[in-house]
PDB file with SEQRES, HELIX, SHEET and CRYST1 records, atoms N, CA, C and O in Angstrom:
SEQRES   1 A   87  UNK UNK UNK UNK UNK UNK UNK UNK UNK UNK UNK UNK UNK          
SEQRES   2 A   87  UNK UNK UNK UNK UNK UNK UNK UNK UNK UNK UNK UNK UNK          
SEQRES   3 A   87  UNK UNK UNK UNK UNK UNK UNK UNK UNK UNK UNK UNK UNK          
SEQRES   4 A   87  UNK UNK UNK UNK UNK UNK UNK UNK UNK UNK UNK UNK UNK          
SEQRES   5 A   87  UNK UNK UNK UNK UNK UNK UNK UNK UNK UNK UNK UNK UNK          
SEQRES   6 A   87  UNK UNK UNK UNK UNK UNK UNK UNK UNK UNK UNK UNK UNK          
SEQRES   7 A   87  UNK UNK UNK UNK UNK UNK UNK UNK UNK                          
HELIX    1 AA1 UNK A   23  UNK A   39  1                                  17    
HELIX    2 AA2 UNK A   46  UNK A   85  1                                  40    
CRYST1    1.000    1.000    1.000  90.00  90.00  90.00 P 1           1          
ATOM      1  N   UNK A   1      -2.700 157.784 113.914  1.00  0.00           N  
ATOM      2  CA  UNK A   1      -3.414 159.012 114.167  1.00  0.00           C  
ATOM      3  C   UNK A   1      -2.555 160.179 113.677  1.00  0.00           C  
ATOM      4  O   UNK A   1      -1.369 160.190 114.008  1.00  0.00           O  
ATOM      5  N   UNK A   2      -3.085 161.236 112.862  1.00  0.00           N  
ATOM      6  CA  UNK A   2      -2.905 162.494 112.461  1.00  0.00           C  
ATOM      7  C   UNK A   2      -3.220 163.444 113.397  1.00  0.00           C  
ATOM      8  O   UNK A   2      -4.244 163.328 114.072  1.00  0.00           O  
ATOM      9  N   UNK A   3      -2.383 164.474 113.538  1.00  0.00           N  
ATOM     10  CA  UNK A   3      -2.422 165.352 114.191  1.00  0.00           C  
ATOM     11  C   UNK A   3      -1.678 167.072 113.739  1.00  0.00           C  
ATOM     12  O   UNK A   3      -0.519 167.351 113.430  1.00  0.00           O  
ATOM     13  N   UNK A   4      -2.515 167.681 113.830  1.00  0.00           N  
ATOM     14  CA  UNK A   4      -1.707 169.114 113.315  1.00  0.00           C  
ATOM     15  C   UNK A   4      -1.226 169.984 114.263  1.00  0.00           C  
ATOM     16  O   UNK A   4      -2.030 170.817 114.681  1.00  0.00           O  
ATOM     17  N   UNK A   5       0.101 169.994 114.785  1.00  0.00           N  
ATOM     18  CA  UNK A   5       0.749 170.973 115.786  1.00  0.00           C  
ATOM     19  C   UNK A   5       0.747 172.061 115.725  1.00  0.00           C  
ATOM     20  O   UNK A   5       0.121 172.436 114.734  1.00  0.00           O  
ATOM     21  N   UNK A   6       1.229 173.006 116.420  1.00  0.00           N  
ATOM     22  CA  UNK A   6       2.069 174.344 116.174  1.00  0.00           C  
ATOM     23  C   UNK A   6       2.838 174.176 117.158  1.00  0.00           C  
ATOM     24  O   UNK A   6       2.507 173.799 118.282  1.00  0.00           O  
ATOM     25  N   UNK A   7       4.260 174.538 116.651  1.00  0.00           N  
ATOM     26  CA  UNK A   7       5.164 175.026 117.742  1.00  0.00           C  
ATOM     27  C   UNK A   7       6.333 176.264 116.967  1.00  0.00           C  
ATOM     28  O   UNK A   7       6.655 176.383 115.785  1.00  0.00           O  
ATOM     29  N   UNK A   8       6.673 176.902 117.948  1.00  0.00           N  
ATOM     30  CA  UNK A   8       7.121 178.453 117.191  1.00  0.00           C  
ATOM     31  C   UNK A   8       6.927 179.554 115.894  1.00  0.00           C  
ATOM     32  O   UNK A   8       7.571 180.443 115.336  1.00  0.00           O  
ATOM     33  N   UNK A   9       5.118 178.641 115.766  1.00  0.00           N  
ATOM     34  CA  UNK A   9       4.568 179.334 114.658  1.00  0.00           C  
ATOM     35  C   UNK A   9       4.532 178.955 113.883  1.00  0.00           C  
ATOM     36  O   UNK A   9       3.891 179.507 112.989  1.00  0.00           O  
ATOM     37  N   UNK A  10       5.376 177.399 113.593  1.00  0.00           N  
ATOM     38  CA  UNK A  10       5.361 176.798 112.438  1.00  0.00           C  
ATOM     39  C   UNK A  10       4.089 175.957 112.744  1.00  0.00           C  
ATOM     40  O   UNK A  10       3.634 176.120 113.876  1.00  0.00           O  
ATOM     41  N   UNK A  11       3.183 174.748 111.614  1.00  0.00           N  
ATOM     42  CA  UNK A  11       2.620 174.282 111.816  1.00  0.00           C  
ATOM     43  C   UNK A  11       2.850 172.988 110.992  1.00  0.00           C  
ATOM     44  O   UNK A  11       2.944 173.015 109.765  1.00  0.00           O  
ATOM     45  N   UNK A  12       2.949 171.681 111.842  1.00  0.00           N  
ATOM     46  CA  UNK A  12       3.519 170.590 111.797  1.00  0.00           C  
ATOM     47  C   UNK A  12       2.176 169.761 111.398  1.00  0.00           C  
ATOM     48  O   UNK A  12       1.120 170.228 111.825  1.00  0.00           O  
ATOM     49  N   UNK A  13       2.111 168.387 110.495  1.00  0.00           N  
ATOM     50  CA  UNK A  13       1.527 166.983 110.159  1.00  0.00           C  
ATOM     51  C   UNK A  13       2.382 166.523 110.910  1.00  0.00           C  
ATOM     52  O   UNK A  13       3.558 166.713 110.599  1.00  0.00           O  
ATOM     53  N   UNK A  14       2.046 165.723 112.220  1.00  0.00           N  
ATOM     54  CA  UNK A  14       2.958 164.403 112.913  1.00  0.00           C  
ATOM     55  C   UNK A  14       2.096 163.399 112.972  1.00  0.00           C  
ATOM     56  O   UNK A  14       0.892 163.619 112.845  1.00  0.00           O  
ATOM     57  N   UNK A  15       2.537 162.273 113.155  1.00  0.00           N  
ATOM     58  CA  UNK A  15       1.909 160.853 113.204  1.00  0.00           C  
ATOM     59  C   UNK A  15       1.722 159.991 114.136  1.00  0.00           C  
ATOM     60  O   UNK A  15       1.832 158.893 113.590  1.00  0.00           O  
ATOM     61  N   UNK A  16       1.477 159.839 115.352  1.00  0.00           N  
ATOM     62  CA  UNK A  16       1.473 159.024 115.873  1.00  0.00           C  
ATOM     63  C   UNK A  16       0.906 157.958 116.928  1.00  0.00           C  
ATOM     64  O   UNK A  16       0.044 158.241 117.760  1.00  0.00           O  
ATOM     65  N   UNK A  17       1.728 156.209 116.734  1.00  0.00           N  
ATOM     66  CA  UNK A  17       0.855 154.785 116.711  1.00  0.00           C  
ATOM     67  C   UNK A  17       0.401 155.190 118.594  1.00  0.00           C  
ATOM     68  O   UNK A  17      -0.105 154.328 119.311  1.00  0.00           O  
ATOM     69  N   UNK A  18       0.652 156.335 118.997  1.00  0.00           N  
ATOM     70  CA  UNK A  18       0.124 155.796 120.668  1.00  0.00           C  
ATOM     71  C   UNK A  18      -0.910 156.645 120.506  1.00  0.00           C  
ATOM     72  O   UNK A  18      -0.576 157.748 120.073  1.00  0.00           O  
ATOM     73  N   UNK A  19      -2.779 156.385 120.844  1.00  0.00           N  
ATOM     74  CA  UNK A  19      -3.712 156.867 120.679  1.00  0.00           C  
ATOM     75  C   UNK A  19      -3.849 157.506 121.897  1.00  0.00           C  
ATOM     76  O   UNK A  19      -4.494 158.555 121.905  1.00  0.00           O  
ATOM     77  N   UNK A  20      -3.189 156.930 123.327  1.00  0.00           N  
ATOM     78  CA  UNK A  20      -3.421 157.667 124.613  1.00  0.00           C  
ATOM     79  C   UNK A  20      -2.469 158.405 124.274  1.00  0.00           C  
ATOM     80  O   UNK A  20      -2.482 159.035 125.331  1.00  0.00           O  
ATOM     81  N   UNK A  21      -1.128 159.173 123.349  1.00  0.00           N  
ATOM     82  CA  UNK A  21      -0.533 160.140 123.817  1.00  0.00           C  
ATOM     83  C   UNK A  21      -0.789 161.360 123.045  1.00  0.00           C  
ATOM     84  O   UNK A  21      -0.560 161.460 121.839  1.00  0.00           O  
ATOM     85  N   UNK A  22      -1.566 162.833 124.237  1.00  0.00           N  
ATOM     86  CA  UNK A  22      -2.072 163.846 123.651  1.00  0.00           C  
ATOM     87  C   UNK A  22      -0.882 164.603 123.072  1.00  0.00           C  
ATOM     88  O   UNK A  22      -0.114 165.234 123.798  1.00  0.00           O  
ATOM     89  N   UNK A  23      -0.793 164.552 122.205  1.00  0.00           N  
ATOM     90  CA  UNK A  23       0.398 165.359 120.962  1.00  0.00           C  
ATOM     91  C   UNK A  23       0.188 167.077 121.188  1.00  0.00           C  
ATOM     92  O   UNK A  23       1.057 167.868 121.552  1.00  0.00           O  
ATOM     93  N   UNK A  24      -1.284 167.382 120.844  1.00  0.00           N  
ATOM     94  CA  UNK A  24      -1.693 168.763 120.801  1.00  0.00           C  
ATOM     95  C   UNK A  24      -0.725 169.450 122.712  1.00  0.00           C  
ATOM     96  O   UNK A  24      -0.072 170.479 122.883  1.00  0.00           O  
ATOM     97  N   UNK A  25      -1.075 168.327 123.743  1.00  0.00           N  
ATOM     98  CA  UNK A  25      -0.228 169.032 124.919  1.00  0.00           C  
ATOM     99  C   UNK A  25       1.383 169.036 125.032  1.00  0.00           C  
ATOM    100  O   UNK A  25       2.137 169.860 125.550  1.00  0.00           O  
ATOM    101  N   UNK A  26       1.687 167.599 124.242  1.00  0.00           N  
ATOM    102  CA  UNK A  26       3.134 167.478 124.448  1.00  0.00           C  
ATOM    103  C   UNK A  26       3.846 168.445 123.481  1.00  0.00           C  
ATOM    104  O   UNK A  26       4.950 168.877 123.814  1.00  0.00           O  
ATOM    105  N   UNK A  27       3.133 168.923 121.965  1.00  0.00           N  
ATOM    106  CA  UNK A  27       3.342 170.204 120.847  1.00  0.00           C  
ATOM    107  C   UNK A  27       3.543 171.521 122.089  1.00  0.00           C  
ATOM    108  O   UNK A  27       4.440 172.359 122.003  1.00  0.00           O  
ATOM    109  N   UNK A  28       2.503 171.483 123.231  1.00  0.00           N  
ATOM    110  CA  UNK A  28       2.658 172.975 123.770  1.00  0.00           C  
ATOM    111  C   UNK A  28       3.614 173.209 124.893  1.00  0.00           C  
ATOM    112  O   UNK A  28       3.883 174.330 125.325  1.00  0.00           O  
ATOM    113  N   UNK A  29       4.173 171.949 125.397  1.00  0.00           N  
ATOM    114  CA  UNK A  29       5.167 171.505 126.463  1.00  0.00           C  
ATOM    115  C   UNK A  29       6.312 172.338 125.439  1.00  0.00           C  
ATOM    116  O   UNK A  29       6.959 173.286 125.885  1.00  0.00           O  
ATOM    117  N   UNK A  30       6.443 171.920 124.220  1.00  0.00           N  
ATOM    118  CA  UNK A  30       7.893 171.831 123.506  1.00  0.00           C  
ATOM    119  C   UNK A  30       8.075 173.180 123.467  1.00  0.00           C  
ATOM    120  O   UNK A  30       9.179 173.674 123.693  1.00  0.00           O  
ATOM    121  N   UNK A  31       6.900 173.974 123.148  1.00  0.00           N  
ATOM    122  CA  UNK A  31       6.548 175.331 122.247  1.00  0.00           C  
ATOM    123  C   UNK A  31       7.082 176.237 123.403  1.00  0.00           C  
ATOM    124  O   UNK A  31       7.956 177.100 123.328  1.00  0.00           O  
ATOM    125  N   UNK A  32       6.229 175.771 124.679  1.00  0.00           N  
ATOM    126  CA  UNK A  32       6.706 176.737 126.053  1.00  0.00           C  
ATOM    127  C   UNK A  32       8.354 176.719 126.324  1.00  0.00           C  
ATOM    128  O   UNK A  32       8.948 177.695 126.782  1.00  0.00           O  
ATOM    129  N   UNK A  33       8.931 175.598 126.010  1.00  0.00           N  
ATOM    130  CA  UNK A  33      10.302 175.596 126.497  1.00  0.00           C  
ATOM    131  C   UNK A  33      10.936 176.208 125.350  1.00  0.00           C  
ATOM    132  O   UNK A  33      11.818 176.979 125.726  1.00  0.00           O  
ATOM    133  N   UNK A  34      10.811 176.152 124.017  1.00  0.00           N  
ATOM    134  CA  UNK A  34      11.418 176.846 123.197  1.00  0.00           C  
ATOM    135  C   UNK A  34      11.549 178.577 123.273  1.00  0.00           C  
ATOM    136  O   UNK A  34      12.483 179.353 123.070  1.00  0.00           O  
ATOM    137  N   UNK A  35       9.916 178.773 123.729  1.00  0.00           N  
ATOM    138  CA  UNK A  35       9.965 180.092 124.020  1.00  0.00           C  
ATOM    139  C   UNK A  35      10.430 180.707 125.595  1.00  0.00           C  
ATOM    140  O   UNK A  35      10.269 181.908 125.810  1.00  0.00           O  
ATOM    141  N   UNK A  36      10.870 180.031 126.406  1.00  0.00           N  
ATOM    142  CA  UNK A  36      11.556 179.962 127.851  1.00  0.00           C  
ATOM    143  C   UNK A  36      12.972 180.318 127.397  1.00  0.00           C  
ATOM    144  O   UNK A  36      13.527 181.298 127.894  1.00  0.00           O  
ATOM    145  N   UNK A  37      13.569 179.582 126.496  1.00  0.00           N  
ATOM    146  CA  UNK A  37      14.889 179.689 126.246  1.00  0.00           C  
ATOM    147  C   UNK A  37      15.123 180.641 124.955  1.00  0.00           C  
ATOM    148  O   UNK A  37      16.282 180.871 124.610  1.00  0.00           O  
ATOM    149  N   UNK A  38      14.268 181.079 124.390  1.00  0.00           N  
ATOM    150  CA  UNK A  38      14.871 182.468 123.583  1.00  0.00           C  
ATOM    151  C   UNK A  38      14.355 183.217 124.180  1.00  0.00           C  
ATOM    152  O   UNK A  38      14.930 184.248 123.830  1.00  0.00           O  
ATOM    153  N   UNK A  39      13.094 183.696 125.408  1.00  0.00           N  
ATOM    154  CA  UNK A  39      13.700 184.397 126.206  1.00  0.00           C  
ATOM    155  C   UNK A  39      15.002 185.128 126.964  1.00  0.00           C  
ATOM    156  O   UNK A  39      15.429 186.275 127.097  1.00  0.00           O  
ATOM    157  N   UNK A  40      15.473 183.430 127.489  1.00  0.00           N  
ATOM    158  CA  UNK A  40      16.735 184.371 127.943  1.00  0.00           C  
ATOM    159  C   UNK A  40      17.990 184.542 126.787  1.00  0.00           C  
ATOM    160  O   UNK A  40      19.163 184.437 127.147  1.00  0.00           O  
ATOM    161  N   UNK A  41      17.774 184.702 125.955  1.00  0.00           N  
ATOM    162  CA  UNK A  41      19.046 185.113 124.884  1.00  0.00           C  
ATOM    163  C   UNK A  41      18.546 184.843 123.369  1.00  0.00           C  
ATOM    164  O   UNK A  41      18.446 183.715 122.886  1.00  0.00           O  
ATOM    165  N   UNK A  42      18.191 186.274 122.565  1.00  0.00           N  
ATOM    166  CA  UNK A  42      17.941 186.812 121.344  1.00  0.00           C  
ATOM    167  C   UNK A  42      18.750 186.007 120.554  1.00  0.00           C  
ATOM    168  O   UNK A  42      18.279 185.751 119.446  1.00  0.00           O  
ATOM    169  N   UNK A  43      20.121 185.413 120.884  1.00  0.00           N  
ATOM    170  CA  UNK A  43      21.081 185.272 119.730  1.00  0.00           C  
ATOM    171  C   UNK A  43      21.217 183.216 119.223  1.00  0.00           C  
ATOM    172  O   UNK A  43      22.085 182.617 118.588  1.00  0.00           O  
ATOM    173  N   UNK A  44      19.988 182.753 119.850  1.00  0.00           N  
ATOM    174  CA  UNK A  44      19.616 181.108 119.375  1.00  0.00           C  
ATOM    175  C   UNK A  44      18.589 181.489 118.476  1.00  0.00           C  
ATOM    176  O   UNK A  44      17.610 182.234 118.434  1.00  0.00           O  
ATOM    177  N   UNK A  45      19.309 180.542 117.657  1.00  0.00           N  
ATOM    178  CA  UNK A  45      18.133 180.102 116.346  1.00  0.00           C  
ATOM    179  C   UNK A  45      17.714 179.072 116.526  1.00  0.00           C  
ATOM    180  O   UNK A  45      18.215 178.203 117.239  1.00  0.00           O  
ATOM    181  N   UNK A  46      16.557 178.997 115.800  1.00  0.00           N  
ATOM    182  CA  UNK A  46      15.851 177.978 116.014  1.00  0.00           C  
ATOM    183  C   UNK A  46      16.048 176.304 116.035  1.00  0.00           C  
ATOM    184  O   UNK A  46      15.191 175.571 116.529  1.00  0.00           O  
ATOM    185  N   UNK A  47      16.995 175.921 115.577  1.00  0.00           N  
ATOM    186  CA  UNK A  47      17.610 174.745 115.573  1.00  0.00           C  
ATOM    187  C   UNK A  47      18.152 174.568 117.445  1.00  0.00           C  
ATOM    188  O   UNK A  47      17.671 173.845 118.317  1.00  0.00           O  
ATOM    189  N   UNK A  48      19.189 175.454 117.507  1.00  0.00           N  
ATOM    190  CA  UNK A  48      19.897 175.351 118.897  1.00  0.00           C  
ATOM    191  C   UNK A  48      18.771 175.489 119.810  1.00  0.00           C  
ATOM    192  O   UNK A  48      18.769 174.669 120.729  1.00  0.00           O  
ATOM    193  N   UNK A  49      17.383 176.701 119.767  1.00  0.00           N  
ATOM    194  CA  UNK A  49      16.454 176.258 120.872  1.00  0.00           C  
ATOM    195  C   UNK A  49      15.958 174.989 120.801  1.00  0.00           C  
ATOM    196  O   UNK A  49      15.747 174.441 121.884  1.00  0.00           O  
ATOM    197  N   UNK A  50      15.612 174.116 119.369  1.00  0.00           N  
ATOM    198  CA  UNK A  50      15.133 173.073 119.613  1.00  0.00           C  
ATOM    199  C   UNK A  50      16.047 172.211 119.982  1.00  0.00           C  
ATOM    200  O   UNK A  50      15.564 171.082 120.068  1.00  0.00           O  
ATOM    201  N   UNK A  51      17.594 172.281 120.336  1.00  0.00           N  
ATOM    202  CA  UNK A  51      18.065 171.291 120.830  1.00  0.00           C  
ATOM    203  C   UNK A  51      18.569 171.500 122.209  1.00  0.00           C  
ATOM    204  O   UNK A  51      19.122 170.719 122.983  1.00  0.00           O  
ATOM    205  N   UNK A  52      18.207 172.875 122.336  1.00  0.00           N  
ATOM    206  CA  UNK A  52      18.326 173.134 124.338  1.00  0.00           C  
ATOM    207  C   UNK A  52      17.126 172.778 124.983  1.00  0.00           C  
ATOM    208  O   UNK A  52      17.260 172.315 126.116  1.00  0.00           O  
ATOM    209  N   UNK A  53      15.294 172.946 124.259  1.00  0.00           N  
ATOM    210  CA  UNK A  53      14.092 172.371 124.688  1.00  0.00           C  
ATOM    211  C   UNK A  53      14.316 171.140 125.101  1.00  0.00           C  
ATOM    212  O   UNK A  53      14.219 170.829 126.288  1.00  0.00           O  
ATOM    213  N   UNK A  54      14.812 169.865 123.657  1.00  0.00           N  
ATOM    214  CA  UNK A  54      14.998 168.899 123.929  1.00  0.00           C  
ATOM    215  C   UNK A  54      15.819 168.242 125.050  1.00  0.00           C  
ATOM    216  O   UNK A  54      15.353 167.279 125.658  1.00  0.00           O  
ATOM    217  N   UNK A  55      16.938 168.704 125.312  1.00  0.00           N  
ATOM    218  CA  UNK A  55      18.040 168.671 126.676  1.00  0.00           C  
ATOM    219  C   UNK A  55      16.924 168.698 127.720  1.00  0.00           C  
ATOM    220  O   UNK A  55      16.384 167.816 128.388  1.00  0.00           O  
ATOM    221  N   UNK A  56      16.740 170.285 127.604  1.00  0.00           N  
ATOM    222  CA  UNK A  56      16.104 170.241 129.024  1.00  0.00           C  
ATOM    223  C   UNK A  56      15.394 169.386 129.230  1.00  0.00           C  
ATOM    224  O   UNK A  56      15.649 168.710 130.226  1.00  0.00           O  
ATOM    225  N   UNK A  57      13.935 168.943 128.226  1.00  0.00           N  
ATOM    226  CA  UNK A  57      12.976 168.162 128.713  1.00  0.00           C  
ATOM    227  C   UNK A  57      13.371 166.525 128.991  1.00  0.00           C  
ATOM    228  O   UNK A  57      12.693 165.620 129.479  1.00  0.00           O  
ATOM    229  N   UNK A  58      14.606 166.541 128.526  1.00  0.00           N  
ATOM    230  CA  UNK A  58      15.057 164.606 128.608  1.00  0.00           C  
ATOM    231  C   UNK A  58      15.822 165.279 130.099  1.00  0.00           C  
ATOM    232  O   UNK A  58      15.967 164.535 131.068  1.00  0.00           O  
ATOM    233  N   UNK A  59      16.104 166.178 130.132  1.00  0.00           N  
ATOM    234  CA  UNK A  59      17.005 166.016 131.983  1.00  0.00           C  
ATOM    235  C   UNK A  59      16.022 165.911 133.001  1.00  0.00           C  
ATOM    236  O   UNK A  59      16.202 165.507 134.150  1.00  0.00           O  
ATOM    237  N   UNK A  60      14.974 166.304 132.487  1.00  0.00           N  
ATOM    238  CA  UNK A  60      13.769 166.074 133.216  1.00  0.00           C  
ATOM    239  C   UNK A  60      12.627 165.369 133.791  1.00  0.00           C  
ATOM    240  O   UNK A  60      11.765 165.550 134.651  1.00  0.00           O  
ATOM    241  N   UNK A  61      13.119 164.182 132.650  1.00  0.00           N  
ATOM    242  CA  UNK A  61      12.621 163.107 132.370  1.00  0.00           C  
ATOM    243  C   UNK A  61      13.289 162.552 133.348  1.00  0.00           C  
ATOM    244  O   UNK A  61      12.873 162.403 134.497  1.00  0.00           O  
ATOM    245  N   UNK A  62      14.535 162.171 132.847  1.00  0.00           N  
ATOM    246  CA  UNK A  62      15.364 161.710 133.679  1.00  0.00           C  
ATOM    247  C   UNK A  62      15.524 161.763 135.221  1.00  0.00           C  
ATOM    248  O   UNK A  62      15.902 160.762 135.829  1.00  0.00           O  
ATOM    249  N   UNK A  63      15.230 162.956 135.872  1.00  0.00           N  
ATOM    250  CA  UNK A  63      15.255 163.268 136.910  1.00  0.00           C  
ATOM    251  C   UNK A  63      14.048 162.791 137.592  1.00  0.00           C  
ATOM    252  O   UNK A  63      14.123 162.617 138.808  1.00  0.00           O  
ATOM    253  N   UNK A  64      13.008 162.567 137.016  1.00  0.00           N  
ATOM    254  CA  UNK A  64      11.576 162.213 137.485  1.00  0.00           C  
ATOM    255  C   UNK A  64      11.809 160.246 136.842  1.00  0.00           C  
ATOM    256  O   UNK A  64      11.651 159.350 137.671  1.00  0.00           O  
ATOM    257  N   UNK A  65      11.998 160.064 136.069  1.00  0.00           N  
ATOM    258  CA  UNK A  65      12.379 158.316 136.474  1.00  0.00           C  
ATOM    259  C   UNK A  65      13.206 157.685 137.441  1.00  0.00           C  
ATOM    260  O   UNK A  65      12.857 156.609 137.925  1.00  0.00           O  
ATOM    261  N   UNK A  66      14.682 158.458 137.905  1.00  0.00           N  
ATOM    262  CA  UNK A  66      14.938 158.700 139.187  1.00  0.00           C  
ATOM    263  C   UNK A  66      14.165 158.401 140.109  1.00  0.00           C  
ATOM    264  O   UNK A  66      14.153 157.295 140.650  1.00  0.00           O  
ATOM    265  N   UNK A  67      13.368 159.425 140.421  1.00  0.00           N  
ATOM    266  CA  UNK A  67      12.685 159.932 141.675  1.00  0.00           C  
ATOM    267  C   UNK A  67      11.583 158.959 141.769  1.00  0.00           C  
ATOM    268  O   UNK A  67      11.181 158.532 142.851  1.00  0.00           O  
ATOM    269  N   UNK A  68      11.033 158.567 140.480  1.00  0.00           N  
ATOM    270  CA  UNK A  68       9.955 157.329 140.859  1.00  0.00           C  
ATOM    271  C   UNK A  68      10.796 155.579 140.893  1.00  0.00           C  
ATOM    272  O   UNK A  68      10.310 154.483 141.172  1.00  0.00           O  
ATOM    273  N   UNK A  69      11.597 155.803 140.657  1.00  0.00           N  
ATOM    274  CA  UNK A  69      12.450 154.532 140.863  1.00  0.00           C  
ATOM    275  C   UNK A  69      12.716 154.194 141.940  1.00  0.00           C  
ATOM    276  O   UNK A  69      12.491 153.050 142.335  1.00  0.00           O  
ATOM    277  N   UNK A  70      13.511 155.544 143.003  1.00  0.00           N  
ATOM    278  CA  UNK A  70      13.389 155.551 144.170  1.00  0.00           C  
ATOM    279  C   UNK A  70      12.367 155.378 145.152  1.00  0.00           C  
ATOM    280  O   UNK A  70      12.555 154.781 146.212  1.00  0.00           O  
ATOM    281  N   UNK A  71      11.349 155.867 144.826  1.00  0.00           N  
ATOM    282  CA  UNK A  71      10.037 155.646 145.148  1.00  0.00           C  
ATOM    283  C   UNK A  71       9.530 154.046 145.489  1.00  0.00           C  
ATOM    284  O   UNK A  71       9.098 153.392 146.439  1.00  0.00           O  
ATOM    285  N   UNK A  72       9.829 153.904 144.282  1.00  0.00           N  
ATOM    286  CA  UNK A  72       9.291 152.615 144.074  1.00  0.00           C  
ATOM    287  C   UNK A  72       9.967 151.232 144.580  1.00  0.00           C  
ATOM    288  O   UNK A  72       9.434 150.123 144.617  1.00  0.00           O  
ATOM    289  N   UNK A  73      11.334 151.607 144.975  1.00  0.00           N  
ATOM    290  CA  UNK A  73      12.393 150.758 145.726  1.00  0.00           C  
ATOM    291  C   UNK A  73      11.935 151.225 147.485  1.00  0.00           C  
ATOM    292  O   UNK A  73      12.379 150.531 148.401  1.00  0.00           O  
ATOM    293  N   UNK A  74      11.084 152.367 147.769  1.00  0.00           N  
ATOM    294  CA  UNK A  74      10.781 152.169 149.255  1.00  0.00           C  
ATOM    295  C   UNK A  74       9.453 151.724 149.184  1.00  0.00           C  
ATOM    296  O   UNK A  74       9.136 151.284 150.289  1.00  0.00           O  
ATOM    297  N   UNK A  75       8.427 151.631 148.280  1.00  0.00           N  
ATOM    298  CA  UNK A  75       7.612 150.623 148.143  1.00  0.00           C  
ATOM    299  C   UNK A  75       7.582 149.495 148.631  1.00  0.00           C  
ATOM    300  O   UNK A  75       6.910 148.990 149.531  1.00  0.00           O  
ATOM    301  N   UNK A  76       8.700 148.971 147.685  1.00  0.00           N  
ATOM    302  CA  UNK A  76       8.645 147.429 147.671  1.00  0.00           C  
ATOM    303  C   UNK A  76       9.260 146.829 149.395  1.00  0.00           C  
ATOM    304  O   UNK A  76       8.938 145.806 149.999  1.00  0.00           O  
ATOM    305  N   UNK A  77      10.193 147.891 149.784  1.00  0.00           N  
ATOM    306  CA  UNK A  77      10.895 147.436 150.287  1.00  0.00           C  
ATOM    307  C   UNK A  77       9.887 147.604 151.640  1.00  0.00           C  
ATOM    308  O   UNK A  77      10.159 146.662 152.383  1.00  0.00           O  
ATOM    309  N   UNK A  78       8.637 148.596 152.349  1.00  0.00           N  
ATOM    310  CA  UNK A  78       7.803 148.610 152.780  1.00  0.00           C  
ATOM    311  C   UNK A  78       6.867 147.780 152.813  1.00  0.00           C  
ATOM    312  O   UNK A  78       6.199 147.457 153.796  1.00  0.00           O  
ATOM    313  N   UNK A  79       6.734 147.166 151.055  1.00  0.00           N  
ATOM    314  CA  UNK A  79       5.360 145.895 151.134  1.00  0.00           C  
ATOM    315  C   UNK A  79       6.159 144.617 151.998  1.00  0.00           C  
ATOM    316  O   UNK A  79       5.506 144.002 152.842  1.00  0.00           O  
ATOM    317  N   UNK A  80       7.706 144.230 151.721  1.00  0.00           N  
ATOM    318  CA  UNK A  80       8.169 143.321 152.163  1.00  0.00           C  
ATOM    319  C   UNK A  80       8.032 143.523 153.293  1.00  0.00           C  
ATOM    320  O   UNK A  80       7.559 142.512 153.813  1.00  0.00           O  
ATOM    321  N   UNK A  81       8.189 144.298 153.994  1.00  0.00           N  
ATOM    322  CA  UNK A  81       8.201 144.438 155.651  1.00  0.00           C  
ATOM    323  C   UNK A  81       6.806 143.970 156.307  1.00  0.00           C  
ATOM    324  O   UNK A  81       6.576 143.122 157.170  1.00  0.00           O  
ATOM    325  N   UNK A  82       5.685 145.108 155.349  1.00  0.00           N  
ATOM    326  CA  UNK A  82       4.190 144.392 155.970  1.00  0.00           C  
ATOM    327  C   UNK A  82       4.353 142.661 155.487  1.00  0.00           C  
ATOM    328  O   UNK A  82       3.836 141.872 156.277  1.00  0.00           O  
ATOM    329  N   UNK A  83       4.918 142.163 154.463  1.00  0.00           N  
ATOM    330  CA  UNK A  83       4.148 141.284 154.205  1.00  0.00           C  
ATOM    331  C   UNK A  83       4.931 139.835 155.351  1.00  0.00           C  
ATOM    332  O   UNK A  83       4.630 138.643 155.293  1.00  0.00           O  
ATOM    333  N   UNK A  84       6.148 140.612 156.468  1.00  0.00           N  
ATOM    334  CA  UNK A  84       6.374 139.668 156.955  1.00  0.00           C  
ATOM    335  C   UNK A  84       6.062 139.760 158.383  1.00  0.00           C  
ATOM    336  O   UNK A  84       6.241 138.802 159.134  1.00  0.00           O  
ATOM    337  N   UNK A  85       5.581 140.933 158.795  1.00  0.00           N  
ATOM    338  CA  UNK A  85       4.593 141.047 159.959  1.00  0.00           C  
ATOM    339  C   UNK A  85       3.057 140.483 159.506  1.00  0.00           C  
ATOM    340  O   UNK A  85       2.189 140.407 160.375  1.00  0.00           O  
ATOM    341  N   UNK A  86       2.747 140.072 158.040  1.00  0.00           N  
ATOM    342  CA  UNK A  86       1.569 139.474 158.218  1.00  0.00           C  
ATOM    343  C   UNK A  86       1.505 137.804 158.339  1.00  0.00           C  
ATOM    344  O   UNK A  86       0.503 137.126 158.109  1.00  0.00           O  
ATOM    345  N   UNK A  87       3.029 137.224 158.824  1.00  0.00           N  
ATOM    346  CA  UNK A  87       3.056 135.978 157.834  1.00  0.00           C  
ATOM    347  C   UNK A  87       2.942 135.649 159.594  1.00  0.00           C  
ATOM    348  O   UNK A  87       2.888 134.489 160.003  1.00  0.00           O  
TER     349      UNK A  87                                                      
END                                                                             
């Protein structure tokens, strides 16, 4: 799948094999954080915002696979409990 972006005004051809992943939202995720961070300081070019966007959004990632990992370890550890009050 083809898709035509914009992010900081430029306008991007990207490609890609996942048909469930909306590009046009994850293009405006990138676009907002680029423009978040030359907000706070005139003196990044465009390379360094795209590699402080990128930071941020993988610490973020990160922080939310965390949090569902954890999640998901009191899950299990909850189903085990029902499943030995059902035995």
């Amino acid at each position: 799948m083809k898709v035509q972006i914009t992010i900081r005004g430029r306008r991007y051809t990207v490609k890609s094999d996942d048909d469930d992943v909306d590009l046009q939202s994850v293009a405006a995720r990138v676009d907002a954080r680029m423009s978040e961070m030359a907000s706070r300081s005139s003196t990044f070019d465009e390379y360094t915002l795209a590699l402080l966007a990128a930071l941020n959004i993988a610490s973020e990632h990160e922080r939310f696979k965390r949090a569902l990992d954890r999640d998901l370890g009191e899950l299990d550890r909850e189903l085990a409990s029902t499943a030995v009050l059902l035995e």
